[in-house]
C-alpha positions as CSV (number, residue, x, y, z in Angstrom):
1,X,69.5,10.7,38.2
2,X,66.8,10.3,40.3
3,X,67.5,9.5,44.2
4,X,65.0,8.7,47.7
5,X,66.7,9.8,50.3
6,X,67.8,7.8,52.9
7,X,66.6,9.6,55.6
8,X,62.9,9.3,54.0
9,X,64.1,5.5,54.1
10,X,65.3,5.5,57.9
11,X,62.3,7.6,59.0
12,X,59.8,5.1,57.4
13,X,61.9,2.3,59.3
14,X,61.1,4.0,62.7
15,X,57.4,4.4,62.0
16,X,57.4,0.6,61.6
17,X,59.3,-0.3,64.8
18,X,56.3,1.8,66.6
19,X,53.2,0.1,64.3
20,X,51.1,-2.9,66.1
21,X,52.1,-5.5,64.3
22,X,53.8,-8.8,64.9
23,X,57.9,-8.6,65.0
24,X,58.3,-10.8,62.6
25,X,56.6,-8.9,60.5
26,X,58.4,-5.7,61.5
27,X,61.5,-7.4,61.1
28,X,60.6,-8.3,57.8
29,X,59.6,-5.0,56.5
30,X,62.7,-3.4,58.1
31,X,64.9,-6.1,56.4
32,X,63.6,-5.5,53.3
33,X,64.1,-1.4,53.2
34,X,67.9,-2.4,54.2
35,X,68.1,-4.5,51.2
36,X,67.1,-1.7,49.2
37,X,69.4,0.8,50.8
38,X,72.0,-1.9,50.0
39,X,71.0,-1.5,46.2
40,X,70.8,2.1,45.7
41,X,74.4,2.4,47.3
42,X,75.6,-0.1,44.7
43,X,73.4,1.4,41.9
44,X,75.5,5.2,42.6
45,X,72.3,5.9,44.9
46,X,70.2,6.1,41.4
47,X,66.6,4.6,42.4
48,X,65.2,4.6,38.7
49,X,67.2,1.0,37.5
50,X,66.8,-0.2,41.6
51,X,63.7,-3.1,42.0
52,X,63.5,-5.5,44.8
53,X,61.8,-8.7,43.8
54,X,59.7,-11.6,45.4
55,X,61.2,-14.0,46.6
56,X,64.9,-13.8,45.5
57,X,65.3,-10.4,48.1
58,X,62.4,-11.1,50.4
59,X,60.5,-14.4,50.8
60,X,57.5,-13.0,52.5
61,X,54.8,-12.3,50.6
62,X,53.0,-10.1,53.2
63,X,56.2,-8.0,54.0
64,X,56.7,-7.4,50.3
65,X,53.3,-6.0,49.8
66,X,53.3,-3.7,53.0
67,X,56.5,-2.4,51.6
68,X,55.4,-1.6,48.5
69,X,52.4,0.1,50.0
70,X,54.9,1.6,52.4
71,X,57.4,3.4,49.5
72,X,54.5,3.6,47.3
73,X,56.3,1.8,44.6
74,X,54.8,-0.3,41.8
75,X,54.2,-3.9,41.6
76,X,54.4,-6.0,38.6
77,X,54.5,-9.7,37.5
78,X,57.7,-11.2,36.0
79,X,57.0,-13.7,33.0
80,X,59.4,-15.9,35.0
81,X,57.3,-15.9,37.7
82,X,57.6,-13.9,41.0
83,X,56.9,-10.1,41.7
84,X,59.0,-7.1,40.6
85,X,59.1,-3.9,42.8
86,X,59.7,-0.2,41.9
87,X,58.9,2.8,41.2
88,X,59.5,4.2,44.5
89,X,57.6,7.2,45.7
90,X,55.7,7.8,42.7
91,X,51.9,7.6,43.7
92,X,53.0,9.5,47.1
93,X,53.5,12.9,48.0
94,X,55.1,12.0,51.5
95,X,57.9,10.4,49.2
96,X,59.6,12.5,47.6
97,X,62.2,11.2,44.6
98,X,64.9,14.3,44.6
């Protein structure tokens, strides 16, 4: 079972309050990583099965992507339509998966 921390996830949630962009935006970004705090606790904290997806868990298409940048997590296309994230701390050494 693979698991991100949560105080990797709170700790990238406070470099974001202090960045220089619009609170909305901040908001936003912050919203989403407790979205995906909320999945992981109902997933038995496992983050390989966890994705958050555009637009059903965040209708912002500029917050999605800076999160994904942010956790270093994948992005993919659904067939359906809409944007599947995970992956999670793969392409990053910062974020480590335990």
């Amino acid at each position: 079972m693979a698991k991100l921390p949560y105080d990797t996830l709170v700790s990238v949630q406070q470099h974001w309050r202090q960045m220089n962009v619009p609170e909305w935006k901040r908001a936003g970004m912050i919203a989403l990583v407790n979205v995906l705090m909320h999945k992981l606790i109902d997933n038995n904290h496992d983050i390989e099965n966890v994705e958050l997806q555009y637009p059903e868990d965040c209708d912002n298409f500029d917050v999605f992507r800076d999160v994904a940048y942010g956790l270093s997590a994948f992005v993919t296309k659904r067939d359906s339509g809409g944007l599947v994230m995970n992956g999670f701390g793969h392409c990053r050494d910062e974020i480590e998966v335990e």
